[in-house]
C-alpha positions as CSV (number, residue, x, y, z in Angstrom):
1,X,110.0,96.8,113.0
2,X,109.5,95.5,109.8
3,X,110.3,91.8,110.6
4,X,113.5,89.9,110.7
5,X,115.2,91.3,107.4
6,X,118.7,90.3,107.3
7,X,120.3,93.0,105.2
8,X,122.1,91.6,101.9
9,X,125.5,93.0,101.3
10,X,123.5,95.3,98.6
11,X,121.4,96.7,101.3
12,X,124.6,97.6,104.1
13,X,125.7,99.5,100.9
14,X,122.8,101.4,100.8
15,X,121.7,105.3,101.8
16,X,118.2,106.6,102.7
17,X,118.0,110.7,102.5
18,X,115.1,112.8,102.3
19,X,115.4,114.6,99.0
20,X,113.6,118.6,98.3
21,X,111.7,119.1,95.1
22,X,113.9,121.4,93.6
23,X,117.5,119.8,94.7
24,X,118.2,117.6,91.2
25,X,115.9,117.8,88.3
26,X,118.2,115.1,87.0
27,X,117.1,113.1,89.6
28,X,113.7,114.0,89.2
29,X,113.5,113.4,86.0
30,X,114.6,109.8,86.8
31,X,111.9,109.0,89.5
32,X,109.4,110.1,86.9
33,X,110.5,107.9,84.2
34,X,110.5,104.6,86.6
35,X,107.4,105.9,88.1
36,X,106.0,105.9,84.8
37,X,107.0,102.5,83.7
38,X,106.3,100.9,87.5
39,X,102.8,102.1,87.2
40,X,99.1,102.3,85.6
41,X,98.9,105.9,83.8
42,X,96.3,107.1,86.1
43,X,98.2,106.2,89.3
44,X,101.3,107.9,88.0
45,X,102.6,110.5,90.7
46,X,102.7,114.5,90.3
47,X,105.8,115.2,92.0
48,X,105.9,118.5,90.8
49,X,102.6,119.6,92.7
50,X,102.6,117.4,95.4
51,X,106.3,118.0,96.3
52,X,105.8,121.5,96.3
53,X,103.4,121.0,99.6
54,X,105.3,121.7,102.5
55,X,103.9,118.6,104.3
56,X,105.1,116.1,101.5
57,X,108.3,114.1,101.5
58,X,110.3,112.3,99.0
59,X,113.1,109.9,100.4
60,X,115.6,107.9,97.9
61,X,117.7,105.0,98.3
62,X,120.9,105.3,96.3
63,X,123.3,102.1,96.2
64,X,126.7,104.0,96.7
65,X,128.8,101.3,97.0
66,X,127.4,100.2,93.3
67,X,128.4,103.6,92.0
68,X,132.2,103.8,93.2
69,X,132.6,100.4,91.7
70,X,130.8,101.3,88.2
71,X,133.2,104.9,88.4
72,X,135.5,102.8,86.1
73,X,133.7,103.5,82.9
74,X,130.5,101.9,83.4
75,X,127.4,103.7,83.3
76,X,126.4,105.9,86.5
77,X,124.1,108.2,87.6
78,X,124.0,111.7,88.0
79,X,126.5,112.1,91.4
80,X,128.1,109.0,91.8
81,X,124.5,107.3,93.2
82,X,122.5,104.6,91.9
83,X,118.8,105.5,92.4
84,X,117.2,101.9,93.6
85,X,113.8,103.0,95.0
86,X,112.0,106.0,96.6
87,X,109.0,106.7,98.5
88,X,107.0,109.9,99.3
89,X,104.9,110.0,102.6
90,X,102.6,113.3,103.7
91,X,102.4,113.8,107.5
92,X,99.4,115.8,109.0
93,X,99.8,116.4,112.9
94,X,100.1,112.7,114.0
95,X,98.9,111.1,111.0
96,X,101.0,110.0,108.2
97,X,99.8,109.2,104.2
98,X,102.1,106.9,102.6
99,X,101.5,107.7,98.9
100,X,104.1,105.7,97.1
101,X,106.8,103.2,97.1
102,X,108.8,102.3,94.4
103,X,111.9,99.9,94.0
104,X,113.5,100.3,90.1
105,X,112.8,97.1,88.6
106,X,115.8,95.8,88.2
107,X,116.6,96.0,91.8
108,X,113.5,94.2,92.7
109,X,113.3,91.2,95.2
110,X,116.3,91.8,97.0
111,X,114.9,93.4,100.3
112,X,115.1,96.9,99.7
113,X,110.8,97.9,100.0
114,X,111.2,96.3,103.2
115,X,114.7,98.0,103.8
116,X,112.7,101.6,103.0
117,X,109.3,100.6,104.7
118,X,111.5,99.7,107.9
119,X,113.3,103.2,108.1
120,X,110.6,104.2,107.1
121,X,108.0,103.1,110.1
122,X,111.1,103.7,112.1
123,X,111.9,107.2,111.5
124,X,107.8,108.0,111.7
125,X,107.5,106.5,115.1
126,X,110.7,108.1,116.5
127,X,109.0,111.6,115.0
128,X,105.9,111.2,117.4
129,X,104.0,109.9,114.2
130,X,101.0,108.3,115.6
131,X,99.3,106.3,112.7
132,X,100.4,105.4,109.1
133,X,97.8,104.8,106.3
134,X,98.2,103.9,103.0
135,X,96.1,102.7,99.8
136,X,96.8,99.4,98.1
137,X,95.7,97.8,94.8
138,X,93.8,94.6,96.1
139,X,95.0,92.6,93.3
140,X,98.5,93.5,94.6
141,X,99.2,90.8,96.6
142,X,103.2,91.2,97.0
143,X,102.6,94.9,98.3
144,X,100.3,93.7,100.3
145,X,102.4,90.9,102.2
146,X,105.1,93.4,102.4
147,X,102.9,95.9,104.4
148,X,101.4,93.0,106.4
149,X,104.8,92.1,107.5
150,X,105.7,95.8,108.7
151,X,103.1,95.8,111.0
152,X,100.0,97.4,108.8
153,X,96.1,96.0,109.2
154,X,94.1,96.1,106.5
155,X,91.3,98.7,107.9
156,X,88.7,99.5,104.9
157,X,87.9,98.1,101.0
158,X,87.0,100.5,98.7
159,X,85.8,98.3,95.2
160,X,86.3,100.4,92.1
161,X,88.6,102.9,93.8
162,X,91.4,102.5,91.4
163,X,89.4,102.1,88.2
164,X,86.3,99.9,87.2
165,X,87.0,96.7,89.1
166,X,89.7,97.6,90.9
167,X,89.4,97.6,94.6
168,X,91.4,99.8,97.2
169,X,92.5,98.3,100.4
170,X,92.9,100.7,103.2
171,X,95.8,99.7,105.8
172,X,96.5,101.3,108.9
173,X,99.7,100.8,111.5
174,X,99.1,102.3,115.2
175,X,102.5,103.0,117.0
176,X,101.3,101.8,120.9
């Protein structure tokens, strides 16, 4: 759905699971430090409160693969995974909020936002999931191709919506 990705050996080794709020408060604590360093303080994520809501999702990628290779005395994560992005979506009825999308920053520019937008849009549509919304940072044009390429229209512009002189995009995909 997402375009032609062709999946880099890095992405065939990786897994996309939905992950509750209270499962690993290592793993939390993770998210929150790349969330932190990923983003402007005031778009920084409460995944404490909004996780907690019973319509809120947080899914992970992990690198596996990565992990079993690194067991030989190189540095690895809590349970054998490699945390390489995550996202959190809220779904109302039909309607579905993507909130965030993060890749860590070292695993940047090697498919994987378009591996997790993909299953992403994917899994939704299979769900019934009608429409899927999202906020973007104007100024944030690689974001922005990336959701162009799944599929999304930009619907509405919002100009300070981030801060002073930052504008909001709006974009919408429709499942037919």
């Amino acid at each position: 759905m997402c375009g032609d990705s062709k999946p880099t050996a890095m992405i065939q080794d990786l897994e996309y699971i939905p992950v509750k709020a209270d499962s690993s408060l290592i793993l939390l604590k993770h998210i929150k430090r790349v969330e932190r360093k990923s983003f402007p303080a005031n778009e920084v994520f409460d995944f404490s409160t909004e996780l907690a809501k019973r319509n809120t999702q947080l899914f992970c990628a992990f690198n596996r693969k990565k992990a079993k290779l690194e067991a030989n005395g190189e540095s690895l994560d809590e349970g054998g995974d490699i945390l390489v992005g995550y996202l959190v979506i809220a779904r109302t009825k039909r309607t579905a909020l993507l909130h965030k999308i993060c890749v860590v920053p070292q695993h940047r520019q090697k498919g994987i936002g378009l591996w997790m937008m993909d299953k992403m849009v994917k899994g939704l549509n299979e769900r019934g999931c009608e429409i899927v919304q999202l906020w973007v940072d104007e100024a944030r044009l690689p974001a922005r191709k990336l959701y162009m390429r799944c599929g999304f229209e930009e619907a509405e512009r919002v100009e300070d919506y981030y801060a002073p002189g930052r504008t909001g995009v709006k974009m919408v995909l429709t499942f037919d």
